[in-house]
C-alpha positions in Angstrom: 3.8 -35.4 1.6 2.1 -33.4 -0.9 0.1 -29.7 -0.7 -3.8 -30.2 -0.6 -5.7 -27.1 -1.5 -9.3 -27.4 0.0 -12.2 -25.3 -0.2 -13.4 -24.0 3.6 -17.2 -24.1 2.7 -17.4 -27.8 1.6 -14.5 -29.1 2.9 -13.9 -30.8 -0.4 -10.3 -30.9 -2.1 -9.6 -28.4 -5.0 -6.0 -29.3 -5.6 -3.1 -31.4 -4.8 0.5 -30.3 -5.1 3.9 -31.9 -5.3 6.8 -30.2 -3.0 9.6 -29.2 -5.1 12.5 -31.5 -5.2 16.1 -30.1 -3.7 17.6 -29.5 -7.6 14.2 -27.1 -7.8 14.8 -24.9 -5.4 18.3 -25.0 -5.9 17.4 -23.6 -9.7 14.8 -21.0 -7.6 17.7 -19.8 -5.5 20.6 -19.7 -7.8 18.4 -17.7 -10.1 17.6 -15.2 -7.0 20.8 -14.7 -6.6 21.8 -14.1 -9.6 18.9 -11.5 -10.4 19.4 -9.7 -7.1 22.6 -8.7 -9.2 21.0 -7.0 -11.7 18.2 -5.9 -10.2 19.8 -4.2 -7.7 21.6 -2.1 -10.3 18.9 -0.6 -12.0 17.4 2.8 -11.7 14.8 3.0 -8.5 12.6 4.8 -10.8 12.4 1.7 -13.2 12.0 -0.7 -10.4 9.0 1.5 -8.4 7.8 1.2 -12.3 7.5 -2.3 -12.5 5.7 -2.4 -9.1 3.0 0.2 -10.2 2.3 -2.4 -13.4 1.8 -4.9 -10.9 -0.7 -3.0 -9.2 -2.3 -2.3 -12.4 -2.8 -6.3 -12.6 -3.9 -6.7 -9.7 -6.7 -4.6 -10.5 -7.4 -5.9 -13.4 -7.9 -9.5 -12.5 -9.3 -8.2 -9.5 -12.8 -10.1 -8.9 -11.2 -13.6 -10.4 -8.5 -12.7 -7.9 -10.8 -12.6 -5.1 -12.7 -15.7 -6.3 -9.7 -17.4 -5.9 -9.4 -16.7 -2.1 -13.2 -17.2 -1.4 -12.7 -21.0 -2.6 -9.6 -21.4 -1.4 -9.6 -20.2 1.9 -13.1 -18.9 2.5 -13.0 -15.3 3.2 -16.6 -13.4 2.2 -16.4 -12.4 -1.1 -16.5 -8.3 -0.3 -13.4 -8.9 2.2 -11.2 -10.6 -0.7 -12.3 -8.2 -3.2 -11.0 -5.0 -0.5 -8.4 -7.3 0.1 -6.8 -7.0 -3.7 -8.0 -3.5 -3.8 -5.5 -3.0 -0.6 -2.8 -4.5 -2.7 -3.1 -2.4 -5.5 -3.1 0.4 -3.1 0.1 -0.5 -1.5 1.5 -1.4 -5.0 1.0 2.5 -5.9 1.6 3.7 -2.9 5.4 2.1 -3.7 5.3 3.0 -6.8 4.9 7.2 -6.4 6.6 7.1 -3.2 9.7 4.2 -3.3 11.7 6.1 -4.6 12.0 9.0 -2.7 11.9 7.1 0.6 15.1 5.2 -0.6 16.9 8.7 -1.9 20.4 9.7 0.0 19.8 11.4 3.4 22.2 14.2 3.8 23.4 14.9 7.0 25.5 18.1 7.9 29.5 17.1 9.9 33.0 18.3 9.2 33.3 16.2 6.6 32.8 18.0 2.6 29.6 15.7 2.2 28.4 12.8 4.6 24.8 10.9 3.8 23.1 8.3 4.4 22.2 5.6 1.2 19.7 2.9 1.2 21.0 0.1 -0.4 19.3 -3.7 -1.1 20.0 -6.6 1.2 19.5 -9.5 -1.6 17.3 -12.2 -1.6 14.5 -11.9 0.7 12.8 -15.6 1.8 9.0 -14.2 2.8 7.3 -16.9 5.2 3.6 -16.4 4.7 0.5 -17.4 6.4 -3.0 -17.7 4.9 -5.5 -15.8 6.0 -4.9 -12.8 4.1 -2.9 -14.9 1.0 -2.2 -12.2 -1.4 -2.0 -8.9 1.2 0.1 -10.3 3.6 2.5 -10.7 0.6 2.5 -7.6 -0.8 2.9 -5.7 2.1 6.1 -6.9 2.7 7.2 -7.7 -1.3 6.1 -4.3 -3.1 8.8 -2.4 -0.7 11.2 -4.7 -0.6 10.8 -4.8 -4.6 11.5 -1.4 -4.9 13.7 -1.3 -2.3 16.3 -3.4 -5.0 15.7 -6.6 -3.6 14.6 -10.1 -5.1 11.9 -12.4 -3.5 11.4 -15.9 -2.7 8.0 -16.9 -1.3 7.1 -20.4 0.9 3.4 -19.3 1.1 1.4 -21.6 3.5 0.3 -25.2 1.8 -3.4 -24.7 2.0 -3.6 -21.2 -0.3 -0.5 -22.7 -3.0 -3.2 -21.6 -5.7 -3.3 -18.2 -4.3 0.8 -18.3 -4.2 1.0 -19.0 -7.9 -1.6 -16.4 -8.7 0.4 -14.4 -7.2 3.8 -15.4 -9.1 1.8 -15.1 -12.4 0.8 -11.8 -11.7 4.5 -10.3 -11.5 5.2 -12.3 -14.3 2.3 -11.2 -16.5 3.6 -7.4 -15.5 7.0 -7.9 -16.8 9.0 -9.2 -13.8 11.6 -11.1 -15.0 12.0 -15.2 -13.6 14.6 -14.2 -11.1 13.0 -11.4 -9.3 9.5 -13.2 -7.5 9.5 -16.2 -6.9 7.6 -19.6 -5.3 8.8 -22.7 -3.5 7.0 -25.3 -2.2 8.4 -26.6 0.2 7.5 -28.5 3.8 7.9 -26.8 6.9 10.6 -29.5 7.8 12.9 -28.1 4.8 12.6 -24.4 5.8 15.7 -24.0 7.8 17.6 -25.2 5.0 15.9 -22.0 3.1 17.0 -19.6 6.0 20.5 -21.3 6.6 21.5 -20.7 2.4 24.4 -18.3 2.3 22.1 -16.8 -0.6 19.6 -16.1 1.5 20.4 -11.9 3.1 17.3 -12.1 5.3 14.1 -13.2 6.2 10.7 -12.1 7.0 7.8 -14.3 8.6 4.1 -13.4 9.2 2.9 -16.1 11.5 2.8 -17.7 14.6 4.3 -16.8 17.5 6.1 -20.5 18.0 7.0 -19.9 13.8 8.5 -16.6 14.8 10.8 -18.1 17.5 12.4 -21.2 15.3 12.5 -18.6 12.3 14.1 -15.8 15.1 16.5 -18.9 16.7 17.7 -19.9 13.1 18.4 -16.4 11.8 20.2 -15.4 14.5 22.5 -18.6 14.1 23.4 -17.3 11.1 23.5 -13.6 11.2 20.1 -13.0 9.3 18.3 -9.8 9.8 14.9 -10.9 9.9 11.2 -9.4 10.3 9.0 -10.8 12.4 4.9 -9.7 12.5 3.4 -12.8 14.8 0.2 -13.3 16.7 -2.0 -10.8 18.5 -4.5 -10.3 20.8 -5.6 -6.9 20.8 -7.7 -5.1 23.1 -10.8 -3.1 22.4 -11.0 -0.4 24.9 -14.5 1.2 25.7 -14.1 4.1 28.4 -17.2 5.4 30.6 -17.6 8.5 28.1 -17.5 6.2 24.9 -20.3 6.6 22.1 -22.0 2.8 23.3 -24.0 2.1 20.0 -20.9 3.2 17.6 -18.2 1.5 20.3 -20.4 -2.0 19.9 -21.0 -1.8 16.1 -17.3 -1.2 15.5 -16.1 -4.1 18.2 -17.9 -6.4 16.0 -16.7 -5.2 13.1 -13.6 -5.8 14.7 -14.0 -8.8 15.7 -15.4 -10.6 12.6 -13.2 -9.4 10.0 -12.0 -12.1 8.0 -14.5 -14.6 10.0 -12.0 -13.1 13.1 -8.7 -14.8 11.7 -6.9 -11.7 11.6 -4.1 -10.8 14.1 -5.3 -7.0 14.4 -8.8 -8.4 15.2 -10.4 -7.1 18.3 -10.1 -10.0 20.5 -10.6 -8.7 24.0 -13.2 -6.3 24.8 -12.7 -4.1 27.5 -15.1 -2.8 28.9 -15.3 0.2 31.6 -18.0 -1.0 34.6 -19.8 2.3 34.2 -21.5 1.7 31.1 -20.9 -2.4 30.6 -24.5 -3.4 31.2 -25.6 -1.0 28.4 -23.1 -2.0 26.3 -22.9 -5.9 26.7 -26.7 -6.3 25.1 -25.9 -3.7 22.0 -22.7 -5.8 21.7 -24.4 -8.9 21.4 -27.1 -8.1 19.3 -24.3 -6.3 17.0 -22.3 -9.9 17.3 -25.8 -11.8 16.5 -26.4 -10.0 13.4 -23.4 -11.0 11.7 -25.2 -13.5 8.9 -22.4 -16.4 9.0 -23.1 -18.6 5.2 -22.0 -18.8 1.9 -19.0 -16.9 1.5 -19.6 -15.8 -2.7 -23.0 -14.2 -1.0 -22.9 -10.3 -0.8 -24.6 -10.2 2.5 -22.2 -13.0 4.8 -20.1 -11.7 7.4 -18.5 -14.5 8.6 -18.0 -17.7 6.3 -16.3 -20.7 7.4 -12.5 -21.0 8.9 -10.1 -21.7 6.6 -9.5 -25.4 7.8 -11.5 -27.9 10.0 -8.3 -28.4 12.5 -8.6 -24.5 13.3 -12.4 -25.1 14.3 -11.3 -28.0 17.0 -8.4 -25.4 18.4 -11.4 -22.2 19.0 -13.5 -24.7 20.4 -11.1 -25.8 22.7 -10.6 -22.6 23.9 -13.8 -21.6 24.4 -14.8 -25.1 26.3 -12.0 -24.6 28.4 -12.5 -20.6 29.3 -16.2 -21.9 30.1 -14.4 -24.8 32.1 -12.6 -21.7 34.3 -15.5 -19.9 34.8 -16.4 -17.6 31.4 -20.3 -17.9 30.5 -21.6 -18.0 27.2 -23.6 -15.1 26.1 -24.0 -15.8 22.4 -22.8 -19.2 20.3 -20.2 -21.7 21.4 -20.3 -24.8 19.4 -19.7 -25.6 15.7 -22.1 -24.9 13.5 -23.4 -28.6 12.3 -23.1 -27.7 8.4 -20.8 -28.9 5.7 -17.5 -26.5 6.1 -15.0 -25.3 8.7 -17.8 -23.1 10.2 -18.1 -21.4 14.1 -20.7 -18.9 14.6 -20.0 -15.4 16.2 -19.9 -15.9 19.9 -19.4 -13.9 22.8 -18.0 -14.9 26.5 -18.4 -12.5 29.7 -16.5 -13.4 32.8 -13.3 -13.5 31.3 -10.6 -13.2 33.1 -6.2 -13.8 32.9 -6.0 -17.3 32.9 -7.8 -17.8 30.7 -7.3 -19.3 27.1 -9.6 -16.4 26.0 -7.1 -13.5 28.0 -4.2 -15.0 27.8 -4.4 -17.1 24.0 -4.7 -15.8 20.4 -8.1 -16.9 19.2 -8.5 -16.8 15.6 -11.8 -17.3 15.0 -15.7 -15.2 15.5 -15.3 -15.6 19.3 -15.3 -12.4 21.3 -14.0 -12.0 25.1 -15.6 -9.1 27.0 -13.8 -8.3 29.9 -14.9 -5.7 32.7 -12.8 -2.9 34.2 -13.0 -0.5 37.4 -11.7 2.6 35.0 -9.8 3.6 32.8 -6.3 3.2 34.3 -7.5 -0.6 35.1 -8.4 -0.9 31.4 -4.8 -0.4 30.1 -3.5 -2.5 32.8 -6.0 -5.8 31.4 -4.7 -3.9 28.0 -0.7 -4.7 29.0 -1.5 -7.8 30.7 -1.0 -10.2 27.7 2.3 -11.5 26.2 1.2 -9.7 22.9 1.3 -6.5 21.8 0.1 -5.9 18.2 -2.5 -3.2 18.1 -4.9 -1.2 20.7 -8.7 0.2 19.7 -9.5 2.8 22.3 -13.3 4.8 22.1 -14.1 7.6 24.0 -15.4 11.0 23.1 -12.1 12.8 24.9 -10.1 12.5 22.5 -7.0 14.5 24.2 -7.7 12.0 26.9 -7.2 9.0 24.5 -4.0 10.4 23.5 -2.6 10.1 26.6 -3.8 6.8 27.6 -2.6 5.5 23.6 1.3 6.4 25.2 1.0 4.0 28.2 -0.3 1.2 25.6 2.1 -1.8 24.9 1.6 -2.0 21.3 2.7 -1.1 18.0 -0.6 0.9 16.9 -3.4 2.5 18.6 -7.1 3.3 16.9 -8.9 5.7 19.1 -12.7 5.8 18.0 -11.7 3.0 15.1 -11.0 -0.4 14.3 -7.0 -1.4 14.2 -6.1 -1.7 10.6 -3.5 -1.3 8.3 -2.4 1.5 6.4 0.3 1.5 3.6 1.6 5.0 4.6 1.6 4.1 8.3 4.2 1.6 9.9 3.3 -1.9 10.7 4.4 -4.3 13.3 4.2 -5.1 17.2 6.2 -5.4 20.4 6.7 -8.8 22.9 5.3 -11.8 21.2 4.0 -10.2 18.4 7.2 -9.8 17.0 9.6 -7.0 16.0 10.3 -4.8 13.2 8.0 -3.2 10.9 6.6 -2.9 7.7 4.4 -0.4 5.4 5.6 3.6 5.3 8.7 4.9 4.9 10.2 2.4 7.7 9.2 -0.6 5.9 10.8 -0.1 2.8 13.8 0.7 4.6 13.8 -2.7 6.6 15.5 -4.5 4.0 17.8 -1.9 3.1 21.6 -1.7 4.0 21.3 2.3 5.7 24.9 2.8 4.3 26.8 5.8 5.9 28.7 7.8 3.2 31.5 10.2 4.5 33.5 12.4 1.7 36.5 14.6 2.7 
């Protein structure tokens, strides 16, 4: 087997790539290991250092950067370009803040001194997916770095170019070999990865049938692992929402990243009250996404990142239309060179569904209609995931209180779900467990050692 880079817009190969052979990655991991020794001892302040340099690469090379994932895996050239600018953010954020997130925690007993110390786990195996190739990595790595730890990375096959940007880029800053590294490896020779002794832990942004081998096989062997899987998030408009700002943003939310994203708005939710006025500003909104060349300024959705992913959406949408969903916008491939699917939008959707109940990663929107409010958290709740919530309404005291009953790990009210380096990061039920970003994350692959003196 080898690793085919290909672009998303032509469909033509960039790239093919050799997996490593078993005395490679035995090099990669004895080297970890090894590192994770030293790095472990020195200063936080040097290590939160050596992340902020990073940063200051990543801004640097930051349109070539983002060139790189337009070709090779098709995201709209102003996305990839705020998607480095987010790593350099979360690289500084580290930087000024690592260290004292990870400072001793007194704590006041009988004892002459008792605290609490945040020590590094080791080597860290990061399982990463593709659509956002160079944030999803340093969301997690830029803590864990500073944190004390040392990395290996098994980046998905179709953005290896983007993984070996990205090992260049802590080299170029001064990491030294053992601290970041790449494997290539098949998805068949993964549990040998998690099941090394060397290996402390594991994190994995994915699917959710990836989180449950990668959650089965940690827990065989003791492994604290991290797991941030799929989503379906709902997009709640209430009866007192602002209609033309609440459609504008749901298909903001929708789109982003040509809607692969697992924080994209997926289901809309809409209160009855006011659905027929917003259903047309929603579609037009949905419409006027330009879908084209991803390197143009102006495109909002460019093609999905491979040709298999357009055959799964489709699916889902022929069979929701199958059950009884209509078609208010879109609905077939685009006939084009490229992975592309144009922005579409289904009414009638219901649980059952592929579009309720399924992740759809792709521009295809499911608006769903509510009695009130209380039955819009219930259609909310009613899904196996629970990543992140969008509420709008113009009571925002009232929002508040409907955010608590949510079953997820973030709730927006009057904006789109999104990540935030100084906010916590991660779901509940199938979207997996644990949590990265703030002062939680960098803890996550920390021993939180208790220290009692007498």
């Amino acid at each position: 087997m080898v690793f085919t880079s290909v672009c998303p817009s032509t469909g033509k190969v960039l790239r093919t790539f050799e997996p490593y052979s078993d005395a490679r990655v035995e090099r990669i991991l004895a080297q970890a290991r090894k590192y994770a020794g030293h790095w472990r001892e020195q200063p936080i302040a040097r290590r939160a250092q050596l992340v902020g340099r990073v940063g200051a690469e990543l801004r640097r090379q930051r349109d070539a950067l983002a060139r790189l994932i337009v070709r090779e895996m098709g995201k709209p050239i102003g996305q990839a370009r705020a998607e480095i600018e987010k790593c350099t953010w979360v690289c500084e954020y580290y930087a000024e803040h690592g260290p004292r997130f990870l400072a001793p925690e007194e704590v006041s007993t009988e004892a002459n001194r008792s605290y609490v110390r945040f020590d590094p786990l080791g080597v860290i195996l990061a399982i990463m997916p593709w659509n956002f190739p160079f944030w999803q990595v340093f969301r997690f790595a830029a803590g864990a770095v500073v944190a004390g730890n040392t990395v290996v990375l098994k980046h998905a096959a179709n953005v290896t170019l983007c993984a070996l940007a990205i090992q260049a880029l802590w080299r170029r800053a001064g990491a030294e070999n053992g601290l970041f590294q790449v494997v290539l490896v098949e998805n068949e020779r993964v549990g040998r990865l998690i099941s090394d002794p060397r290996v402390a832990a594991v994190t994995l942004t994915g699917s959710e049938r990836a989180g449950q081998a990668v959650a089965s096989l940690a827990g065989q062997h003791v492994k604290k692992c991290v797991l941030e899987l799929g989503g379906a998030d709902a997009f709640l408009v209430l009866a007192d929402a602002g209609i033309e700002s609440a459609a504008k943003a749901a298909a903001e939310a929708r789109t982003i990243n040509s809607g692969q994203s697992c924080i994209a708005a997926k289901r809309i939710i809409v209160e009855r009250a006011v659905y027929r006025e917003f259903l047309p500003a929603f579609v037009a909104a949905m419409e006027g996404c330009k879908v084209g060349d991803p390197f143009d300024a102006d495109t909002r959705i460019g093609p999905l990142a491979r040709a298999d992913l357009v055959a799964t959406l489709h699916r889902q949408v022929e069979e929701s239309v199958r059950l009884g969903a209509k078609v208010e916008l879109g609905g077939k491939p685009l006939n084009r060179p490229g992975f592309f699917y144009p922005p579409t939008v289904l009414t009638g959707v219901r649980p059952g569904m592929p579009a309720f109940d399924e992740e759809v990663f792709g521009p295809v929107a499911a608006v769903i209609v509510a009695r009130d409010a209380d039955h819009a958290v219930h259609l909310a709740n009613a899904s196996r995931y629970g990543l992140g919530a969008a509420i709008w309404s113009r009571n925002r005291k009232r929002a508040e209180a409907l955010a608590a009953r949510l079953d997820v790990g973030a709730v927006h009210i009057n904006d789109v779900v999104h990540s935030d380096p100084r906010l916590p990061f991660g779901g509940v039920k199938h979207s997996g467990y644990g949590r990265e970003l703030g002062v939680y994350g960098i803890r996550e692959f920390t021993n939180i050692k208790s220290v009692v003196v007498r």
